[in-house]
C-alpha positions, -999 to 999 in steps of 0.1 A, spaced: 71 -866 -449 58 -859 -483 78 -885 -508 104 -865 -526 89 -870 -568 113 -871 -594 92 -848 -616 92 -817 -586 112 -790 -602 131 -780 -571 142 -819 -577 149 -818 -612 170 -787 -607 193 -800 -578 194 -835 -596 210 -812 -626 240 -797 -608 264 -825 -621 251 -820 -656 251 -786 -653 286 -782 -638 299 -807 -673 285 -784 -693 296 -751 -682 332 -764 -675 335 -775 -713 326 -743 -728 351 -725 -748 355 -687 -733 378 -658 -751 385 -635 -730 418 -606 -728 423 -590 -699 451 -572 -684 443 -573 -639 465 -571 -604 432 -585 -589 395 -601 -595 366 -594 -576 332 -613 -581 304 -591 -570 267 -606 -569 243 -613 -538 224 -647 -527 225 -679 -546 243 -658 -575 273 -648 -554 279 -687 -540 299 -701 -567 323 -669 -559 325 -679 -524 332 -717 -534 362 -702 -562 376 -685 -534 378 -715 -511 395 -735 -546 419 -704 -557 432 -699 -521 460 -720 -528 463 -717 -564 461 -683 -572 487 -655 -567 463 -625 -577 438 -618 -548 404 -621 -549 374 -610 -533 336 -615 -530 315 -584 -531 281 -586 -513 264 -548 -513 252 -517 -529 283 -501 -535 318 -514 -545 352 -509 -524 373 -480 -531 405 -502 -540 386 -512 -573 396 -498 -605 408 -495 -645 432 -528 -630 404 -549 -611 387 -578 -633 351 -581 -626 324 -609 -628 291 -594 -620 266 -625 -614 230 -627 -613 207 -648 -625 181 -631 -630 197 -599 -640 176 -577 -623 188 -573 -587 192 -544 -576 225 -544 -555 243 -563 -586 232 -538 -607 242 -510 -588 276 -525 -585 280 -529 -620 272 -489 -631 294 -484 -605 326 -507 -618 315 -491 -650 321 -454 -639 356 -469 -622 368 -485 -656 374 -521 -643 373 -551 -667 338 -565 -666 318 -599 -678 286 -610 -668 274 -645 -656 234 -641 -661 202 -654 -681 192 -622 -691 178 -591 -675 189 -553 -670 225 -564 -668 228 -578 -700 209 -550 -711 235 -527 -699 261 -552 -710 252 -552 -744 250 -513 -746 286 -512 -730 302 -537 -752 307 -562 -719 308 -600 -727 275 -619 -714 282 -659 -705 247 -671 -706 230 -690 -679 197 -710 -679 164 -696 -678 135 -702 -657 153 -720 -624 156 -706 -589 193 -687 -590 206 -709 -563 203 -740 -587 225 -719 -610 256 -733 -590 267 -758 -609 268 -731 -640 281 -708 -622 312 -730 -609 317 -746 -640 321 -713 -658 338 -690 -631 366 -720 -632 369 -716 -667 375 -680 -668 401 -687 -644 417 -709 -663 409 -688 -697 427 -657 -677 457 -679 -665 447 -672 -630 450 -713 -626 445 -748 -641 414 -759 -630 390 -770 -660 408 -809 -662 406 -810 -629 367 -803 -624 369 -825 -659 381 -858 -638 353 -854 -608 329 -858 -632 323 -895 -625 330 -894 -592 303 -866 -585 276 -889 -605 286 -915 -580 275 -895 -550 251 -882 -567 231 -920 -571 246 -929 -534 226 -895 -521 198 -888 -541 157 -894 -534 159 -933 -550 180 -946 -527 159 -955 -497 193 -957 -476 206 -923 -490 231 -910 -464 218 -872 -471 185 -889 -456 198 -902 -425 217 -870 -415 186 -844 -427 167 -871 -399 191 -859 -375 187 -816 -381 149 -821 -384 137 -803 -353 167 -783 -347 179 -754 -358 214 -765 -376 247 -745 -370 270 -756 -398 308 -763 -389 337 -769 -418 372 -763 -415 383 -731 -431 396 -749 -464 355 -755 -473 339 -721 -455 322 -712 -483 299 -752 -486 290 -745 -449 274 -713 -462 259 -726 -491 247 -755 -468 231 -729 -444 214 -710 -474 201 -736 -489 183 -748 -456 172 -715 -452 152 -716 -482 145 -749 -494 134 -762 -461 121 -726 -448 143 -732 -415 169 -712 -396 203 -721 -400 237 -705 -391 276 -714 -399 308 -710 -389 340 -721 -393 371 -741 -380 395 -731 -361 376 -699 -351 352 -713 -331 374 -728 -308 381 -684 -297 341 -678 -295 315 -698 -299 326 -730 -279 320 -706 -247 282 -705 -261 276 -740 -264 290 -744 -234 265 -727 -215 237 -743 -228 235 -729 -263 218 -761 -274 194 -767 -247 182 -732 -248 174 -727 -285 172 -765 -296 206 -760 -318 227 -786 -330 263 -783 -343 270 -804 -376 307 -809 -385 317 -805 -421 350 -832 -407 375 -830 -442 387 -865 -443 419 -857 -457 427 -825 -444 461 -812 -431 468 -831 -400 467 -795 -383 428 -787 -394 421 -823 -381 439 -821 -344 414 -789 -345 385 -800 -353 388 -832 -332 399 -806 -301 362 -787 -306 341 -821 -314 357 -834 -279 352 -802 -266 315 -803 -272 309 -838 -266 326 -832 -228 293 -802 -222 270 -834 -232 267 -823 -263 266 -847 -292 273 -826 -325 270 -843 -361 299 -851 -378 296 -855 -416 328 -868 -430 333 -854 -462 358 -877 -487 378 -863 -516 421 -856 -521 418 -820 -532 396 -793 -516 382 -788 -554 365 -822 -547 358 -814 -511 342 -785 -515 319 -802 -550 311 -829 -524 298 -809 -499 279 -788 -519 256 -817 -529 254 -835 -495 239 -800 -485 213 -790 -516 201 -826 -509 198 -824 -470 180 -792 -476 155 -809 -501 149 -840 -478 140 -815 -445 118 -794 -470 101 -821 -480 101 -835 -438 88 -800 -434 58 -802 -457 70 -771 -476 80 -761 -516 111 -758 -518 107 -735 -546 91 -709 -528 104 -682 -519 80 -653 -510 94 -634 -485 126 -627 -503 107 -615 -536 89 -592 -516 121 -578 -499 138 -572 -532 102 -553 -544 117 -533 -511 152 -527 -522 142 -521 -557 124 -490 -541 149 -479 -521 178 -479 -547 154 -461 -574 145 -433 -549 186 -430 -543 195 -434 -578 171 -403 -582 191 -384 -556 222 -386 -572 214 -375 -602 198 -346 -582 229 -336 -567 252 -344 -597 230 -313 -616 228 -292 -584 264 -272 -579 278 -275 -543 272 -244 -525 293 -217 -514 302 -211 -478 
C-alpha cells in the first residue's frame, strides 16, 4: 500500500470537503423566483449533491423535486419549474443540452459551475452563475455544491436548512481527524481493509440512498474498482434471492451496510431482517454504523466515511486517484455525438415538413 501523503491533491481535495461545505453554506445568495417544483439537472460527481438534497428535503420540503441525469429534459418541465443546472466544469455536454433546452421551455434557471460553456450561455441569457472552484476533480466539488444548493433552498423558502448544516460544522471536523490518513487507527482504514479484494455492493436504508451512491462512485473512480448500491427495504423483494444463491462466492461480492443508528425503529427491524438474512446463507456482510440525530448529519457523515474509504483502497490499489482517463475519453465521445445531433436539428428546423 502506497502511504497516503498529505500533499497528494486527490488528498488535499477530499481533506477540503468540511472547509469547503463552511464556506459555501455562509454565502449570501439573492435570488426571486416564483416555482410549483425544482429540478436539479447535471451528470456525475456534479449531479451528487442533488441526489444528497433530495435525501435531506424529503421530509422538509412540500414542493417536489427531482434529479435530472440525460440529454434531454422531461416534458412536465416548464415557465413554473426552478432549475439548477450543475457542472463543474461547464462543459458537459448532456448539462448543456439540458440547459438550451430549459431555456427554450422558459423555466427559472441558476447555474452551480467554475466556468465553461454554461456560464457562457448564462451570462448571454442573463442567468445567475454561483461560482465554484477551479482546477479540482468535479466530484470533490461536493462540499460546494451542498453547501450552496442548501442555501438556495433556504434563500427560496423551500426550507431551513443553512443553521442546521451551520451546527455540524464541528462535529464533521471531528470525524474528519477520527477518519482521515494521520490516524493510524482510522476507522475508514479498517473497513477499506475489509472491501479490498472484493467488489463492494453498497447497502443504506432509503433515508441516505443517495451517500450509498456517492460511496459507490467514488470507489469507482478513486480506487479504479467496481462497485454497485442499493437500498433498504428493497432489497429484501430482489436482491436477497441473489445472494442467496451464491452471489458472493461467484463474483467475490461483499454487501456493506450503511446501518443508520438512529433510524425509525421500522428502517432498523429492516435492515436487521436482511443482515440476519444474509448472515443465515453464510454470508458475513459489513455493517458500518453511521451516528448522527438528523438524516442531514447522517447523510454528511456518510459521505466522508466513503470519499475516504475510496482514497485508502486507491491508494491499497497502487492507483491515482485523480485519474480519470477513460471517462475523458467517453465524453470526447458524447461531445461528438451531441454536435452531429445538434446539427440535425437545426437541419430540420430550416427544412419544412413535407406534404403527403
Amino acid at each position: 500500500m502506497v502511504v497516503p501523503d498529505s500533499n497528494n491533491t486527490a488528498v488535499k481535495e477530499t481533506v477540503a470537503f468540511v472547509d469547503d461545505l463552511k464556506f459555501a453554506i455562509n454565502q449570501r445568495i439573492k435570488l426571486t423566483a416564483n416555482f410549483d417544483k425544482i429540478c436539479i439537472c447535471g451528470m456525475g460527481g456534479s449531479a451528487i449533491g442533488g441526489d444528497l438534497l433530495l435525501d435531506l428535503m424529503a421530509q422538509e420540503s412540500a414542493v417536489p423535486m427531482t434529479v435530472v441525469r440525460s440529454i434531454d429534459i422531461p416534458n412536465w418541465m416548464n415557465k413554473d419549474t426552478f432549475v439548477i443546472v450543475c457542472s463543474h466544469s461547464g462543459n458537459t455536454k448532456e448539462t448543456l443540452s439540458m440547459y438550451d433546452q430549459a431555456v427554450e421551455r422558459g423555466c427559472n434557471i441558476i447555474a452551480i459551475t467554475a466556468g465553461g460553456m454554461l456560464k457562457e450561455k448564462c451570462d448571454e441569457n442573463g442567468h445567475q452563475v454561483i461560482p465554484l472552484r477551479e482546477g479540482i476533480q468535479p466530484r470533490n466539488s461536493l462540499g460546494l455544491v451542498i453547501g450552496y444548493l442548501a442555501n438556495v433552498m433556504e434563500t427560496l423558502g423551500v426550507a431551513k436548512i443553512r443553521k442546521e448544516v451551520k451546527k455540524l460544522i464541528p462535529a464533521l471536523n471531528k470525524l474528519r481527524n477520527e477518519i482521515g490518513f494521520k490516524n493510524p487507527n482510522s476507522y475508514a482504514k479498517r473497513i477499506a481493509k475489509k472491501i479490498y479484494g472484493t467488489i463492494p455492493v453498497i447497502y443504506s436504508t432509503s433515508g441516505i440512498t443517495a451517500s450509498a451512491n456517492r460511496w459507490k462512485s467514488q470507489i469507482n473512480e478513486n480506487a479504479k474498482m467496481m462497485a454497485f448500491n442499493g437500498s433498504l427495504p428493497e432489497i429484501n423483494h430482489n436482491e436477497i434471492i441473489g445472494w442467496a444463491e451464491g452471489l458472493e462466492k461467484k463474483f467475490n461480492c461483499c454487501p456493506v451496510f450503511l446501518y443508520e443508528e438512529d433510524a425509525t425503529d421500522a428502517m432498523k427491524s429492516m435492515a436487521n431482517a436482511a443482515i440476519e438474512t444474509l448472515k443465515s446463507f453464510n454470508i458475513s456482510p459489513i455493517v458500518v454504523t453511521i451516528r448522527g440525530k438528523t438524516v442531514l448529519e447522517r447523510s454528511l457523515r456518510a459521505v466522508m466515511f466513503g470519499d475516504y474509504i475510496s482514497l485508502y483502497l486507491a491508494f491499497m490499489n497502487d492507483v491515482d486517484p485523480i485519474g480519470v482517463e477513460s471517462i475523458t475519453s467517453f465524453k470526447e465521445k458524447v461531445a461528438s455525438i451531441l454536435s452531429k445531433r445538434s446539427r440535425k436539428d437545426k437541419k430540420a428546423k430550416k427544412s419544412p415538413p413535407k406534404r403527403i
